[in-house]
C-alpha positions in Angstrom: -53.0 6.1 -4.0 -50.4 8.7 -3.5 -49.9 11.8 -6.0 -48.0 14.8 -7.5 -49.1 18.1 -7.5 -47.9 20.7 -9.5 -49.4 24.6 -8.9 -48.9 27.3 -11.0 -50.2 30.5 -9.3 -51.5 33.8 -10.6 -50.7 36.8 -8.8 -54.0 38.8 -9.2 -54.3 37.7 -12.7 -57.6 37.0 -14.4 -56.2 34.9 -17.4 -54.5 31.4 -17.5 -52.0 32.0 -19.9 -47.9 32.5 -19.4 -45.5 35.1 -21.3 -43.6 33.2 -24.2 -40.5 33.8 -22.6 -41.5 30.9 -20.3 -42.8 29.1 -22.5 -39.3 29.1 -24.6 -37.6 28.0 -21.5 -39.6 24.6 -21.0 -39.8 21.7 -23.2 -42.8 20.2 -24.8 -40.6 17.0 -25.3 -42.7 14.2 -23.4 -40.7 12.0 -21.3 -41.3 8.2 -20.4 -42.1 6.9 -17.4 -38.7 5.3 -15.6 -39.9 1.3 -15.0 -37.1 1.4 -12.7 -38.3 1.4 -9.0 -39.8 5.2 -8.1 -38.8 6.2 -4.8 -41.7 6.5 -2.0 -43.9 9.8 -2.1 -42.8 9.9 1.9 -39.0 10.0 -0.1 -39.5 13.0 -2.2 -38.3 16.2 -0.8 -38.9 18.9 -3.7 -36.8 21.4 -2.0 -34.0 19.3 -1.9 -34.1 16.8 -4.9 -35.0 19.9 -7.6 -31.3 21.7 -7.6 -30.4 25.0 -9.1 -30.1 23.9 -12.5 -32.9 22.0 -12.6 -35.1 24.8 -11.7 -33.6 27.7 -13.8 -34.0 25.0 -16.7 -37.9 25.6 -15.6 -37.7 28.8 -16.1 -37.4 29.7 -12.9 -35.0 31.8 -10.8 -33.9 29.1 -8.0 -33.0 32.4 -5.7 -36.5 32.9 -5.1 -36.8 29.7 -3.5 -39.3 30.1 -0.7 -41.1 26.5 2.0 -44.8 26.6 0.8 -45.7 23.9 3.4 -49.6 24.0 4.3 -51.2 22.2 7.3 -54.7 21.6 7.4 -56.9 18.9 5.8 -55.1 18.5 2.9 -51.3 18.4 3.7 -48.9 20.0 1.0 -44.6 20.3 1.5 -42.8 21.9 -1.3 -41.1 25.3 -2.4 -42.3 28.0 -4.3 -40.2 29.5 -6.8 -40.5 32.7 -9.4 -39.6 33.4 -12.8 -40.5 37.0 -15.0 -43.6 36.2 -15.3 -44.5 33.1 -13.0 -44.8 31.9 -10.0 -44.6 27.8 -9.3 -44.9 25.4 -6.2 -43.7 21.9 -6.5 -45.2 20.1 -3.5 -45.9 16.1 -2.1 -48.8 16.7 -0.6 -51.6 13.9 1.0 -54.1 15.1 -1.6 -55.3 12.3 -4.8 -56.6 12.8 -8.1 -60.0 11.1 -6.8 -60.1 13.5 -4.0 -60.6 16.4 -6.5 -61.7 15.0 -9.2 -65.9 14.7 -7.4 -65.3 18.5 -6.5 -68.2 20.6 -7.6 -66.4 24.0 -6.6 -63.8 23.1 -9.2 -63.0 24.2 -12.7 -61.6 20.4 -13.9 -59.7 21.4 -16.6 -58.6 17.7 -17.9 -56.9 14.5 -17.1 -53.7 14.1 -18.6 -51.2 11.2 -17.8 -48.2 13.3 -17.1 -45.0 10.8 -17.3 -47.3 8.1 -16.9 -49.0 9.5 -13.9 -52.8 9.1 -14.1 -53.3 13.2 -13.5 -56.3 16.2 -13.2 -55.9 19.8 -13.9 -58.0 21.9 -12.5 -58.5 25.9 -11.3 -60.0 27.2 -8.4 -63.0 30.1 -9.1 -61.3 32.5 -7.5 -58.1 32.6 -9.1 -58.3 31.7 -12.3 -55.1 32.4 -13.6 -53.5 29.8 -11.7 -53.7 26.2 -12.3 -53.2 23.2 -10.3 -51.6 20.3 -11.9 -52.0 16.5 -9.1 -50.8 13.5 -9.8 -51.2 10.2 -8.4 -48.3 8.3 -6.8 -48.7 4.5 -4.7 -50.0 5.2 -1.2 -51.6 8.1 0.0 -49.7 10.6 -1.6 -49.5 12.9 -4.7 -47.3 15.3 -6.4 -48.4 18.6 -7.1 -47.1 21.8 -9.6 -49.3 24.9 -9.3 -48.7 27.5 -11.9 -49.7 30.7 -12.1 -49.1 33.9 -14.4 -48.6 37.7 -13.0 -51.6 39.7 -13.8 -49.5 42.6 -14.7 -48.4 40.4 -18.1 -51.0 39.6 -19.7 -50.2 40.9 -22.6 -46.6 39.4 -23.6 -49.0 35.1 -23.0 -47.6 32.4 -25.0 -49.2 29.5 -23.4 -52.2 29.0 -20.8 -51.3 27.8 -17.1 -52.8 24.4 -16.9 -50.2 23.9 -20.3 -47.2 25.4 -18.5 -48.1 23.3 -15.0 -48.2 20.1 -17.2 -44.9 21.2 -18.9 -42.9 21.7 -15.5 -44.4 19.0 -14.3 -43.1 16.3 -17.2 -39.7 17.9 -16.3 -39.7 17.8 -12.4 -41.4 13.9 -12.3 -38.3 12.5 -13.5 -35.9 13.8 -11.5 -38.0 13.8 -8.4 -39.3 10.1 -9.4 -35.8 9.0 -9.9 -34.6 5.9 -8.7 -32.7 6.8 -5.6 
């Protein structure tokens, strides 16, 4: 099974929550699963398919666009990009939901089916401001958003991280699932 991962990151921040600015900026509008044919994870380049507007409709700044690539066990390609107050990878990556979900070093925050995409949210111990948001595509691969709130605003939170990585994700699976 192949998935989607969406990380929202936390830069030195010890809560999981985002400024309401953000949070104004992305919809809570759910969106349906296409039953059109969904391109190959191997297909999906989120650098390339997520343009400008899509990702200052994310609340993003799409000048900040930065490769997060990681080699290792786990493979992840993606960008990062910021906002005010956030900072947010969209990457395919070889990592599934089951690969996670046994995990005792974990925080398993839930599993939500984002745009029909069996899901888990979950926050690593060290850095519990950001949460990371996989889902499950066919094959080996997943799609990920990890999301993650500046530690410096704290104060001015309107929702948590895990809420704002499922939100960005429901808006990036269908334009990066589209039928191509």
């Amino acid at each position: 099974m192949c998935g989607i991962a969406l990380a929202v990151t936390a830069c030195g921040s010890n809560t999981s929550t985002v400024a309401s600015q953000n949070e104004s900026q992305v919809s809570d509008a759910p969106l349906e699963a296409s039953t059109a044919k969904q391109p190959r994870a191997a297909e999906i380049k989120t650098c390339e398919d997520l343009s400008s507007g899509d990702i200052a409709a994310m609340g993003l700044d799409p000048a900040t666009k930065k490769p997060a690539d990681l080699e290792g066990q786990v493979k992840q390609f993606g960008c990062r990009w910021s906002g005010e107050h956030i900072i947010v990878d969209v990457l395919t990556t070889t990592a599934t939901v089951a690969m996670y979900d046994s995990r005792t070093d974990l925080n398993i925050v839930g599993h939500p089916v984002v745009f029909g995409l069996p899901s888990i949210a979950f926050q690593v111990p060290n850095d519990p401001g950001a949460c990371f948001l996989l889902s499950d595509l066919e094959g080996r691969k997943g799609l990920m958003v990890l999301a993650g709130i500046k530690f410096e605003h704290e104060a001015a939170v309107g929702v948590d991280s895990c809420t704002l990585a499922t939100r960005l994700m429901e808006r990036a699976a269908p334009i990066l699932l589209a039928p191509r």
